[in-house]
N, CA and C atoms as a LAMMPS dump frame, in Angstrom:
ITEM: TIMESTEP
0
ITEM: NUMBER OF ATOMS
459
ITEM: BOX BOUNDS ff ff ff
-5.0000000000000000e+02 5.0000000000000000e+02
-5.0000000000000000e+02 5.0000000000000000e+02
-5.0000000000000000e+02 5.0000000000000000e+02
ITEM: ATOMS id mol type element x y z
1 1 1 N -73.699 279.381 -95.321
2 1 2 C -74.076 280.385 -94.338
3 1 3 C -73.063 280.37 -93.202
4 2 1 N -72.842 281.16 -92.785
5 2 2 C -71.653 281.492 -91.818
6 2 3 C -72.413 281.676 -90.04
7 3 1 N -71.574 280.534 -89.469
8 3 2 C -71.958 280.391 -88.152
9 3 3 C -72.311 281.299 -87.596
10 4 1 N -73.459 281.035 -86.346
11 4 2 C -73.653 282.071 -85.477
12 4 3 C -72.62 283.183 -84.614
13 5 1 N -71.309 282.67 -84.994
14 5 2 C -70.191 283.034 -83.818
15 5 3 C -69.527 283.928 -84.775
16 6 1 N -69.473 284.114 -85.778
17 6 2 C -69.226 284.371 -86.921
18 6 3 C -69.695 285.783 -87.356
19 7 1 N -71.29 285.863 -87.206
20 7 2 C -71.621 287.392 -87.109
21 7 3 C -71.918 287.805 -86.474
22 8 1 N -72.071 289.062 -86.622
23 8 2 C -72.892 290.063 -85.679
24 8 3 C -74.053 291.248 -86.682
25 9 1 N -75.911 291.433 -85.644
26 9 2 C -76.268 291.871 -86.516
27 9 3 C -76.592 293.095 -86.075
28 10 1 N -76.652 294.173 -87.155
29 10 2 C -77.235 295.879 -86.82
30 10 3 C -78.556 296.239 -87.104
31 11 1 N -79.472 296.126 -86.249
32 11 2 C -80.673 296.2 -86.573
33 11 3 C -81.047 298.111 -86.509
34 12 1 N -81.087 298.461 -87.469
35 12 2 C -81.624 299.932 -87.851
36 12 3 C -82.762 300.415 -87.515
37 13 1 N -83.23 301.212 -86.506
38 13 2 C -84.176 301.971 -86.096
39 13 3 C -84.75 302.828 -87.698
40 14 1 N -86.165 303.525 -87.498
41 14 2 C -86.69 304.66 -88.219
42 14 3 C -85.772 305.59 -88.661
43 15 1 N -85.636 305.924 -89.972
44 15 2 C -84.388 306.421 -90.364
45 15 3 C -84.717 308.201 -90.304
46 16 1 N -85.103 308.585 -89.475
47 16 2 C -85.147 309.887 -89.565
48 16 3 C -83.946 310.398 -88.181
49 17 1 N -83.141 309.231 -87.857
50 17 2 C -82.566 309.819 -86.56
51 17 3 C -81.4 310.177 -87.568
52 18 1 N -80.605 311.146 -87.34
53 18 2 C -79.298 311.597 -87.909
54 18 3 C -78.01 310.998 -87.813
55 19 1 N -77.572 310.484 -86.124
56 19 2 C -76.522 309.777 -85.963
57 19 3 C -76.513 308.185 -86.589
58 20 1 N -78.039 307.903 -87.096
59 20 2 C -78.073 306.22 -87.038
60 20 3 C -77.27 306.049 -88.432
61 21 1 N -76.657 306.726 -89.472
62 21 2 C -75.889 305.942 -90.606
63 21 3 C -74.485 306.044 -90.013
64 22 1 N -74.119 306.875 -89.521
65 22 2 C -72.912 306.96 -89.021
66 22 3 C -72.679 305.967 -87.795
67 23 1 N -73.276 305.949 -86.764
68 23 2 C -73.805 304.789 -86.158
69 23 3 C -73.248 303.45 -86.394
70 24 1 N -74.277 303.084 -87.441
71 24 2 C -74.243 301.742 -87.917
72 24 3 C -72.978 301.667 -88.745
73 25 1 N -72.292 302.512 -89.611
74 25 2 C -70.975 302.235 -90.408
75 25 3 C -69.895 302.19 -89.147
76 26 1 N -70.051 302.703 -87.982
77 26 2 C -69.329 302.357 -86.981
78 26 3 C -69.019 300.864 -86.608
79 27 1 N -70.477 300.692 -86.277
80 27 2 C -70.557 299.283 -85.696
81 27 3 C -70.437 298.205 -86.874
82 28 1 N -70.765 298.52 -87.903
83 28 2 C -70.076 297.459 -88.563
84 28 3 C -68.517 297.464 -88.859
85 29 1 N -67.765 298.728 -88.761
86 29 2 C -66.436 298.498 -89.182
87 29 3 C -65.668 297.803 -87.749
88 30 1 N -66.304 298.156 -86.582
89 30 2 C -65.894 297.476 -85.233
90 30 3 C -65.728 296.004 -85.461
91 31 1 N -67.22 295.31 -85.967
92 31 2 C -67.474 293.937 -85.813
93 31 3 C -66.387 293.23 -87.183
94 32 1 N -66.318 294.049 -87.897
95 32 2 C -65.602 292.963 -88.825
96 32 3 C -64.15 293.181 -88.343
97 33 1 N -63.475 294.525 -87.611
98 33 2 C -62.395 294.554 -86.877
99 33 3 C -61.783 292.905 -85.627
100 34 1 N -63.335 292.973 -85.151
101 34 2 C -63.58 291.855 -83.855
102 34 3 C -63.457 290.646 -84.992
103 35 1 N -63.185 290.361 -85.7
104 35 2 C -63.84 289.126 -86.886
105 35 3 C -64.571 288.742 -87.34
106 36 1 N -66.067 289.349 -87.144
107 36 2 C -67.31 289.18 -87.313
108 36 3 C -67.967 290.067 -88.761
109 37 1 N -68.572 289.647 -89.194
110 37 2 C -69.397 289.531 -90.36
111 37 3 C -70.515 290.548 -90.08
112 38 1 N -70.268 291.76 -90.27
113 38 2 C -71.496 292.971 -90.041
114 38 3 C -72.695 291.872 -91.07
115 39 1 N -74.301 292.444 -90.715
116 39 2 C -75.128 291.929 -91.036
117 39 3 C -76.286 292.646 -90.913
118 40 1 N -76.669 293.592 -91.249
119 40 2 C -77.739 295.219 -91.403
120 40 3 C -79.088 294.648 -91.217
121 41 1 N -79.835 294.772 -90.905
122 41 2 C -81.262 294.455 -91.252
123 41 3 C -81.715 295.768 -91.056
124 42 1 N -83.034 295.937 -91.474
125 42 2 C -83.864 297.434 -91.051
126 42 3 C -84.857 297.469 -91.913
127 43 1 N -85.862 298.51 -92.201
128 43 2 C -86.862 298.592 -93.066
129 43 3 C -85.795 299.674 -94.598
130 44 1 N -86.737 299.315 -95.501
131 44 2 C -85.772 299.28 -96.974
132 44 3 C -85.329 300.545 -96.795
133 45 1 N -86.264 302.161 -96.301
134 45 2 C -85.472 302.673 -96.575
135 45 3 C -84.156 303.25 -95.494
136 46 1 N -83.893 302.748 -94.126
137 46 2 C -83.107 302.743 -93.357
138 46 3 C -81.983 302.042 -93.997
139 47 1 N -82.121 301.013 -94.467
140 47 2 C -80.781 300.223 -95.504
141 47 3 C -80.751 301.033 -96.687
142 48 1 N -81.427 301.688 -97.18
143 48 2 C -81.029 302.679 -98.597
144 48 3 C -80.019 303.206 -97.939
145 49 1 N -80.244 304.308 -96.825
146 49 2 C -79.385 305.404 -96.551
147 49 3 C -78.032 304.526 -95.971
148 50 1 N -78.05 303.854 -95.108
149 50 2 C -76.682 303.166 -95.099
150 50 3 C -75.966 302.588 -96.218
151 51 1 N -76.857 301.789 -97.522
152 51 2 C -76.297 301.407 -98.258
153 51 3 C -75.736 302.838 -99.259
154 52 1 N -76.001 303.603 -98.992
155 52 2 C -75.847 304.676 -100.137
156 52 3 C -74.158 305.374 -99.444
157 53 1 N -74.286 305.659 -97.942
158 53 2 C -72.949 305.881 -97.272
159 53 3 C -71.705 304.799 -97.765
160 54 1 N -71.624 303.683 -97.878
161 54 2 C -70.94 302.515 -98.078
162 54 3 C -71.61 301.787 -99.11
163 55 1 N -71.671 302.726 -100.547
164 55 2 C -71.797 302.279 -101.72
165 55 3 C -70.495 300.479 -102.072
166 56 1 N -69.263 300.948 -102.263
167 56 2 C -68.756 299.706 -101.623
168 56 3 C -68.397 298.382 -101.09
169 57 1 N -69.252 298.559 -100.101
170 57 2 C -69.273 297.762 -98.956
171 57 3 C -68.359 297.369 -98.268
172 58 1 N -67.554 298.794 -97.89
173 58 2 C -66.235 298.302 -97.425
174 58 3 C -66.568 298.111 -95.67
175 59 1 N -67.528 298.651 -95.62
176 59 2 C -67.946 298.213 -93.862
177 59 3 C -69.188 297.534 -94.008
178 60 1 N -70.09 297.887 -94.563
179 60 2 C -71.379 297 -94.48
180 60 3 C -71.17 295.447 -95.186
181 61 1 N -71.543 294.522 -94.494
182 61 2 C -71.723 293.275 -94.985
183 61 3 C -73.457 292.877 -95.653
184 62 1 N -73.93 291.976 -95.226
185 62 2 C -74.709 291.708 -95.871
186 62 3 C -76.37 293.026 -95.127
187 63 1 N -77.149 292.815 -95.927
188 63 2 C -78.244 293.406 -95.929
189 63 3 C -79.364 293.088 -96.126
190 64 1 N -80.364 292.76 -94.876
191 64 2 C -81.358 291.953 -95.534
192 64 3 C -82.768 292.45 -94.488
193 65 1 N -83.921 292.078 -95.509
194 65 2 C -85.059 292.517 -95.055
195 65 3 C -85.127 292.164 -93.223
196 66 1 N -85.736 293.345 -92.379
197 66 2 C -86.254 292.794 -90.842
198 66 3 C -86.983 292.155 -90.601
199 67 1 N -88.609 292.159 -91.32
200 67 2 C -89.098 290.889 -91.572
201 67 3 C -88.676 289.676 -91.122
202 68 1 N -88.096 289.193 -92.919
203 68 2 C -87.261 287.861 -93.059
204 68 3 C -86.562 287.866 -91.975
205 69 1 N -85.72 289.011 -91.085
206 69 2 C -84.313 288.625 -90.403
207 69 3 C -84.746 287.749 -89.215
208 70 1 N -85.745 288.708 -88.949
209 70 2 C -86.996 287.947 -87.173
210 70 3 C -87.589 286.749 -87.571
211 71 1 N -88.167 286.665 -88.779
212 71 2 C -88.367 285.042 -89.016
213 71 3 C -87.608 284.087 -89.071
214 72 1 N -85.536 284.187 -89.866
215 72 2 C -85.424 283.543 -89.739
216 72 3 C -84.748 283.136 -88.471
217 73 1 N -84.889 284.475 -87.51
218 73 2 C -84.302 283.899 -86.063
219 73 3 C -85.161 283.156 -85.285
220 74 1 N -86.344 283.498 -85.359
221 74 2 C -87.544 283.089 -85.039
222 74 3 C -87.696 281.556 -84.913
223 75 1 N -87.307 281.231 -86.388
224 75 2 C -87.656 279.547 -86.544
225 75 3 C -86.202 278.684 -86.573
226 76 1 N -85.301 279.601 -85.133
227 76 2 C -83.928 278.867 -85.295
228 76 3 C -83.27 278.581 -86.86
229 77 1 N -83.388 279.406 -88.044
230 77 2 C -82.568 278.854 -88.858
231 77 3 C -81.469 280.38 -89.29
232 78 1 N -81.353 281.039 -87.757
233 78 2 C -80.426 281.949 -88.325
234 78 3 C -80.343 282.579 -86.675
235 79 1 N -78.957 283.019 -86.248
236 79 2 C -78.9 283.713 -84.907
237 79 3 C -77.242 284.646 -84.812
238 80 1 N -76.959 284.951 -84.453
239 80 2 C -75.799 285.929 -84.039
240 80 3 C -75.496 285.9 -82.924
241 81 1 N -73.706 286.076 -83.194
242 81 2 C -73.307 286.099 -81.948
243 81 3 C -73.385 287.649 -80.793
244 82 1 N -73.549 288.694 -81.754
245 82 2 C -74.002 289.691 -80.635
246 82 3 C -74.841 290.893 -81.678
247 83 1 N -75.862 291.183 -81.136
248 83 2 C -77.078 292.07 -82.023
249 83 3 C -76.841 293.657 -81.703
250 84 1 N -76.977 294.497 -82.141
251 84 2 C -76.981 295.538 -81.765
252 84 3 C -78.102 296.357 -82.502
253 85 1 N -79.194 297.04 -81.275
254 85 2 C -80.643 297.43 -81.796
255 85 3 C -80.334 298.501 -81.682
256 86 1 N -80.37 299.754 -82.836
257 86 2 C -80.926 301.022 -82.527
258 86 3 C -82.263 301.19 -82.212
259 87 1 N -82.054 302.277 -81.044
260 87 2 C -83.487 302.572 -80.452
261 87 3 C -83.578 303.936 -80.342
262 88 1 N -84.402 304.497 -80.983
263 88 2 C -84.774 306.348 -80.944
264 88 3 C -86.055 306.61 -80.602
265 89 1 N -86.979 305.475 -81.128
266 89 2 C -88.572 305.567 -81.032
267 89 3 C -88.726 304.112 -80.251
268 90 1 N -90.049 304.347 -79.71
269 90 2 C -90.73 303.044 -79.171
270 90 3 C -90.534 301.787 -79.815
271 91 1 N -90.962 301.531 -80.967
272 91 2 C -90.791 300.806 -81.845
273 91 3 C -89.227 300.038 -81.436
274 92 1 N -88.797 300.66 -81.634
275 92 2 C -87.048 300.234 -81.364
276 92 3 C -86.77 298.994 -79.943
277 93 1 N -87.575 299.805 -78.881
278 93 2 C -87.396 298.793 -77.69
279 93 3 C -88.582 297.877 -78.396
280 94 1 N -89.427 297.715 -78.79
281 94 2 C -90.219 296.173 -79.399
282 94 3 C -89.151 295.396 -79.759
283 95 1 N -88.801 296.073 -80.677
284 95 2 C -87.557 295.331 -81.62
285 95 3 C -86.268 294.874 -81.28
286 96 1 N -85.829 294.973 -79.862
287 96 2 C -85.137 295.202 -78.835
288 96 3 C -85.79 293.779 -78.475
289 97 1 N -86.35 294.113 -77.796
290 97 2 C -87.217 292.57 -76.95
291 97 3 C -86.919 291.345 -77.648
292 98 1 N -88.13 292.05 -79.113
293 98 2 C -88.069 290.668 -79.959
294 98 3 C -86.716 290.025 -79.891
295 99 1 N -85.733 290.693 -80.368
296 99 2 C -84.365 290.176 -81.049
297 99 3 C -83.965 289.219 -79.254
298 100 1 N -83.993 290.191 -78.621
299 100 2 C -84 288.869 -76.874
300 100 3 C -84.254 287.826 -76.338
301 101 1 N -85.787 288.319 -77.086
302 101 2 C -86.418 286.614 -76.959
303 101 3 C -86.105 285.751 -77.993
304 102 1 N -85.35 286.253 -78.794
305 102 2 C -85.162 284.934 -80.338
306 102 3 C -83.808 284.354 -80.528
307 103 1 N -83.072 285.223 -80.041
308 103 2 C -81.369 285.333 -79.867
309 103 3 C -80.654 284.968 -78.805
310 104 1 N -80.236 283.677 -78.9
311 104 2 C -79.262 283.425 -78.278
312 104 3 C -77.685 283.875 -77.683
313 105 1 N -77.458 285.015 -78.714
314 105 2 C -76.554 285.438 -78.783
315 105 3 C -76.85 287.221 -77.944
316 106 1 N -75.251 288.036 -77.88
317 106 2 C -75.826 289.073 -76.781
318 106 3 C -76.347 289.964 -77.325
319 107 1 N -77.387 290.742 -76.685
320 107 2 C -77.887 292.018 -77.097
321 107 3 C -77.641 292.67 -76.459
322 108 1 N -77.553 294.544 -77.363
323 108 2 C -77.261 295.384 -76.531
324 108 3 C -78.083 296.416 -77.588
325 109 1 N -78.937 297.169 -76.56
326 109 2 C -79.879 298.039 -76.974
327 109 3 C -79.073 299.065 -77.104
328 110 1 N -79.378 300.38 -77.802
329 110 2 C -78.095 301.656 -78.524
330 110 3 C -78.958 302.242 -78.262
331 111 1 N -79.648 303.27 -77.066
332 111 2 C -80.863 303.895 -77.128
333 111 3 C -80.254 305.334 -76.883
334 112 1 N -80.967 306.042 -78.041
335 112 2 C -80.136 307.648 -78.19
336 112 3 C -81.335 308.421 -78.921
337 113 1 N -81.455 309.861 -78.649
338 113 2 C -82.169 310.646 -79.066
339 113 3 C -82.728 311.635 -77.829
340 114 1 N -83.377 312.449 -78.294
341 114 2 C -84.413 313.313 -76.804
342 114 3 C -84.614 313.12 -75.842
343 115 1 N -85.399 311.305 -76.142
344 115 2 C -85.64 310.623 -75.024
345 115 3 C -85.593 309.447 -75.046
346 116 1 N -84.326 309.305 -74.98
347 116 2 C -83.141 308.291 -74.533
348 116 3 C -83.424 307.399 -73.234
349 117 1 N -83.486 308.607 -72.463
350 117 2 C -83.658 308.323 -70.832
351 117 3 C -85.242 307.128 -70.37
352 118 1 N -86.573 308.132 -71.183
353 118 2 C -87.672 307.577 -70.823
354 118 3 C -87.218 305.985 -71.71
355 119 1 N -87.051 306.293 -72.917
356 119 2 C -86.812 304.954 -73.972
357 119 3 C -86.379 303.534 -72.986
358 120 1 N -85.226 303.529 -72.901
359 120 2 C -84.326 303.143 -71.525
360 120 3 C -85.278 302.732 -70.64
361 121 1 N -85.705 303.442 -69.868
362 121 2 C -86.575 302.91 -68.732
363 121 3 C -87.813 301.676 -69.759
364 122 1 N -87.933 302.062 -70.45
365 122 2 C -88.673 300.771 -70.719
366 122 3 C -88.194 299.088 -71.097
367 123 1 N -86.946 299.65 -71.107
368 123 2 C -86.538 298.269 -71.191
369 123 3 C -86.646 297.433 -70.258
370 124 1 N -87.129 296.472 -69.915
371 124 2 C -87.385 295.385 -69.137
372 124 3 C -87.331 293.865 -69.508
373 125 1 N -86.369 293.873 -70.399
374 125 2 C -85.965 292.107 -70.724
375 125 3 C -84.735 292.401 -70.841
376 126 1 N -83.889 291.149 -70.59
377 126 2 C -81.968 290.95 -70.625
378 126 3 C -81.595 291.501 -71.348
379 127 1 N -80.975 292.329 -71.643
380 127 2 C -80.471 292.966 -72.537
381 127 3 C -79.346 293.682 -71.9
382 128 1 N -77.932 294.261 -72.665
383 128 2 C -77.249 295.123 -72.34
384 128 3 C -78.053 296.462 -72.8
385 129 1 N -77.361 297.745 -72.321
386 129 2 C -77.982 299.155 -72.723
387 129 3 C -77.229 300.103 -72.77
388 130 1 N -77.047 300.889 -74.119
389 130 2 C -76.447 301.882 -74.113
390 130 3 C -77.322 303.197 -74.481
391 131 1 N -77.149 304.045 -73.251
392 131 2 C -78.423 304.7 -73.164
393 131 3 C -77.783 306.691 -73.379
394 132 1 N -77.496 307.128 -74.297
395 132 2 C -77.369 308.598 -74.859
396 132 3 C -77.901 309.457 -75.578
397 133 1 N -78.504 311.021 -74.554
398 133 2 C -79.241 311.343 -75.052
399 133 3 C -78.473 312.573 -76.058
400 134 1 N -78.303 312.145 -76.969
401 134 2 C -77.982 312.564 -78.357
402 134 3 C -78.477 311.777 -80.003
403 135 1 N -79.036 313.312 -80.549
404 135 2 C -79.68 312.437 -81.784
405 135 3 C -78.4 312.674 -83.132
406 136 1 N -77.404 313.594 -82.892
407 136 2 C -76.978 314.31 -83.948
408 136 3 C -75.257 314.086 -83.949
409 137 1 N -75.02 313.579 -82.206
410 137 2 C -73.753 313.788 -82.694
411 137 3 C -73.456 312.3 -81.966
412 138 1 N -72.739 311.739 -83.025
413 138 2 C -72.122 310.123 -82.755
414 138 3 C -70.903 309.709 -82.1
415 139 1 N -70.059 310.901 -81.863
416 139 2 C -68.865 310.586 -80.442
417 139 3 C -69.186 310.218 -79.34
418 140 1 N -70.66 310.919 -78.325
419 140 2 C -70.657 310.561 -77.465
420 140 3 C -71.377 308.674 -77.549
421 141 1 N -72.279 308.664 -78.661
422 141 2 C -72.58 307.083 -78.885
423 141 3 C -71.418 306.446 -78.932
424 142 1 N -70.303 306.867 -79.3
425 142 2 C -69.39 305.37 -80.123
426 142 3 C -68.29 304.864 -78.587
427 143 1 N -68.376 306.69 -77.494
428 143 2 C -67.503 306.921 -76.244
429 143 3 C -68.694 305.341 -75.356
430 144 1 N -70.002 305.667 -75.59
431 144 2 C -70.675 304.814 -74.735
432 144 3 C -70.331 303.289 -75.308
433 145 1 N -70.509 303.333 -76.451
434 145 2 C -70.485 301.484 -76.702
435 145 3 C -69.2 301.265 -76.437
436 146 1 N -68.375 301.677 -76.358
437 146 2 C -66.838 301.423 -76.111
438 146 3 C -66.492 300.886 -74.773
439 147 1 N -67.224 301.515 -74.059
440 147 2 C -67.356 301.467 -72.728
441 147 3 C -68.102 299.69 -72.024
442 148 1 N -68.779 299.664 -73.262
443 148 2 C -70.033 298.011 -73.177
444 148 3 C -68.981 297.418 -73.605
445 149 1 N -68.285 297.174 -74.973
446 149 2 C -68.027 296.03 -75.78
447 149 3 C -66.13 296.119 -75.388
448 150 1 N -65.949 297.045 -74.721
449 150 2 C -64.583 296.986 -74.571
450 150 3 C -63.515 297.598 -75.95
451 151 1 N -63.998 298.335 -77.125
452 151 2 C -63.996 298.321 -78.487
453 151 3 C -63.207 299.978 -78.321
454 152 1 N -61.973 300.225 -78.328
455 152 2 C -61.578 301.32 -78.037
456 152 3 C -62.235 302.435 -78.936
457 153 1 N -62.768 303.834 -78.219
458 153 2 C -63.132 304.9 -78.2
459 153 3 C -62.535 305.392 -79.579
C-alpha cells in the first residue's frame, strides 16, 4: 500500500451533476502530475461514469467503494495526503466534514452547482473551499482550484 504522502483522494458527489466526470479526470490527471496516486471513491454509480470516461486508466488510479474508503480512514489504516470532496448537494458537505474529521491530510471542499453559495456557507469545519456557482461548465472550476493548489489554470 502506498504511503499517505503518496496519494491523493477524489471523493465523488451524486452523479447527476454534469461537470463532476470532467472534474474528477481533471483532478486526477493534476495529482499524478504533482506525484501522487489519484484514488476515486464515490457511490458505484458515480465511479461507473468516471470509470467509463477513462476506460484506460490513464488518469484514474485506483477506485474503491466510499463506504470501505471512510472506514478505512476511520480506523487509521488508510489516509491521504490531500482529499478533494465534490459538493453539489448537502450530502457532499457531510462527506466533507467526515473526510476532516478522519484525515490528517488537507482537505479542500469543490462546492459547485446553483447553490454553491448557500452549500459553502455551511461549511463549518477546517477545511479549504472552492466555492463555484456552475453545474455545467468546468473552466471556471479548474480557474478556481488553481487558484487553492497553486496547479496552473
Amino acid at each position: 500500500m502506498s504511503g499517505k504522502e503518496d496519494e491523493g483522494l477524489i471523493v465523488l458527489g451524486c452523479p447527476e451533476a454534469p461537470a463532476q466526470v470532467s472534474l474528477a479526470i481533471h483532478l486526477a490527471h493534476a495529482l499524478k502530475t504533482a506525484g501522487k496516486k489519484p484514488v476515486i471513491t464515490g457511490n458505484p454509480s458515480a465511479r461507473a461514469l468516471v470509470a467509463m470516461a477513462d476506460p484506460e486508466r490513464r488518469y484514474v488510479g485506483e477506485m474503491i467503494d466510499l463506504d470501505r474508503c471512510i472506514e478505512a480512514m476511520a480506523a487509521n489504516e488508510r489516509d491521504f495526503a490531500v482529499s478533494f470532496v465534490l459538493v453539489h448537494v448537502e450530502s457532499g458537505v457531510s462527506f466533507a466534514g467526515t473526510i476532516s474529521a478522519i484525515s490528517s491530510g488537507k482537505v479542500i471542499a469543490v462546492v459547485f452547482g446553483k447553490d454553491a453559495e448557500s452549500l459553502s456557507a455551511l461549511i463549518d469545519f477546517p477545511c479549504e473551499k472552492v466555492t463555484v456557482r456552475t453545474a455545467h461548465k468546468a473552466g471556471p472550476l479548474k480557474a478556481a482550484i488553481a487558484e487553492v493548489t497553486g496547479w496552473g489554470a
